[in-house]
C-alpha positions, 0 to 999 in steps of 0.5 A: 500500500502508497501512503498513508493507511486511510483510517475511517471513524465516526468520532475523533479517535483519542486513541489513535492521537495518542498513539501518533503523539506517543510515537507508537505510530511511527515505531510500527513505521505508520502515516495514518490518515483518520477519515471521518464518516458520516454513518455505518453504510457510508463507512463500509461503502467506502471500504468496499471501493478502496476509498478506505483501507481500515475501519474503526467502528462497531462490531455489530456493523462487522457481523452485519455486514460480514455475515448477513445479506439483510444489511443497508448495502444489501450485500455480504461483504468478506471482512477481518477484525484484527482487534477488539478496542473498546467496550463501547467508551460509555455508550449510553442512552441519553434524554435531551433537556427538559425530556425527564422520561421517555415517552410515547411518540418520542424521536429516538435518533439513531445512525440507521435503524437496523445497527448495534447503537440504535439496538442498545437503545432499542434494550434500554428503552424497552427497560422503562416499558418502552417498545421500539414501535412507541418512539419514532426512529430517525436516522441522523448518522454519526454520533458526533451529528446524533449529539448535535440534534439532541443538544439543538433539540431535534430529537428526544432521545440518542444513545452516545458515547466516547465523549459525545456524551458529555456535550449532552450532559452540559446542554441538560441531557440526562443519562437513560442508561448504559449499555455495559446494563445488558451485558458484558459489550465491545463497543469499537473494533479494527476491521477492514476487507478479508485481505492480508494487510500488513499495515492494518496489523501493524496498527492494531498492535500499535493500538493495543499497545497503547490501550494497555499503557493507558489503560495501566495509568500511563499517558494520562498527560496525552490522553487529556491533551488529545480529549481536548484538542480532538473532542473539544472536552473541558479540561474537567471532562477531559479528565473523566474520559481517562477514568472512562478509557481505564474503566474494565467494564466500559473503557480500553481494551488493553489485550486486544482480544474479542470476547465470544461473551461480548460477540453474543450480547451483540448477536441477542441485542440484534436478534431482539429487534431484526431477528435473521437466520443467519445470525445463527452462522456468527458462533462458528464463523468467528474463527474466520473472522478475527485475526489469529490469538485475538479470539477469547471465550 
């Protein structure tokens, strides 16, 4: 591969900041150019044309896209993890100002309606009595534009994480609950096409490198510099995001490994709300998919 590896995301990657600014990126001899996405078929569009070489993004949109033809795309598309990076950041439901409960005919904001986010809301809501068929779904894309629409008004309900969450709160929003409530969950993987690269492997070591060493205390100093200058966090909600990165349940994932525990809450949070046969397929095709070492019970 010519030039820098193409990195997409749908939030500003604190991680991947820190591994540029700590020096692990050019250890592992990586230019990576982080590409910002404006929503899950967007992202694997793009992947799919060689427009991106790599993607970090939910794993509920890995076994989608991997496993089922029943996806935005309409098509199933052969890709790899090459490691687990996340247990979802704090990705949690959250209430606009002045919405003290959820309620009928609210507007749920969602990037599509058929993803992992939109089925973590989905579960939650379901908690307080509330059936998907009781809110309207729209879809509004990324995370950072779900965020904007709740702080501006334009939906009653989102589900954010990894430090979307705290513009919200700042703008009033209240936290519905979390998606760490349903069960043990991975929230961010490194994926990209079923071909071998090189340069994506030796960016997911760099990551996980870097996860364990912040997540052992370490490059607390970076983290809170690049919450800032990338997120956009206050000094005061750049420091809660290095707790949230070094919490074991909602935070890093500093080995890298995907968890089948993690995989099945996944497969029965979609299963719940868009159940398909193939779904069936995801337990025995996990060898397949993730990188060689990385897969754990």
């Amino acid at each position: 591969m010519g030039g820098p590896l193409r990195l997409g995301t749908f939030t500003p990657s604190v991680l991947l900041e820190v591994a540029r600014t700590s020096g692990a990126l050019e250890r592992a001899g990586l230019e990576v150019d982080e590409v910002p996405v404006a929503s899950s078929p967007a992202q694997f569009q793009s992947l799919l044309a060689g427009e991106l070489d790599a993607v970090l993004t939910s794993p509920d949109n890995v076994l989608a896209y991997h496993f089922l033809s029943r996806n935005p795309l309409g098509r199933r598309i052969p890709l790899a993890v090459e490691a687990a990076i996340d247990r979802g950041l704090g990705l949690s439901l959250w209430a606009r100002a002045g919405v003290e409960t959820p309620h009928p005919g609210a507007t749920l904001a969602v990037d599509v309606a058929a993803s992992g986010f939109a089925f973590v809301g989905y579960a939650l809501l379901a908690r307080r009595g509330l059936t998907r068929d009781d809110v309207e779904v729209v879809a509004l894309g990324s995370t950072p534009r779900r965020a904007a629409a709740l702080v501006e008004g334009r939906c009653d309900l989102t589900v954010l994480n990894a430090g979307n969450q705290y513009r919200a709160r700042a703008a009033g929003a209240s936290l519905l609950g979390e998606a760490s409530d349903l069960g043990p969950y991975l929230g961010t993987v490194l994926a990209g096409l079923a071909t071998t690269s090189s340069e994506r492997r030796r960016l997911a070591d760099a990551l996980v490198e870097v996860a364990g060493e912040i997540v052992r205390g370490r490059l607390g100093d970076a983290v809170r510099e690049a919450a800032t200058t990338r997120l956009g966090l206050s000094a005061l909600d750049a420091a809660e995001f290095v707790g949230l990165l070094r919490d074991p349940e909602r935070g890093l994932a500093p080995t890298g490994a995907v968890d089948r525990r993690s995989v099945r809450t996944l497969v029965d949070l979609r299963h719940a709300a868009e159940p398909d046969r193939a779904l069936g397929d995801v337990e025995s095709g996990l060898e397949d998919l993730v990188a060689a070492g990385h897969l754990t019970d």
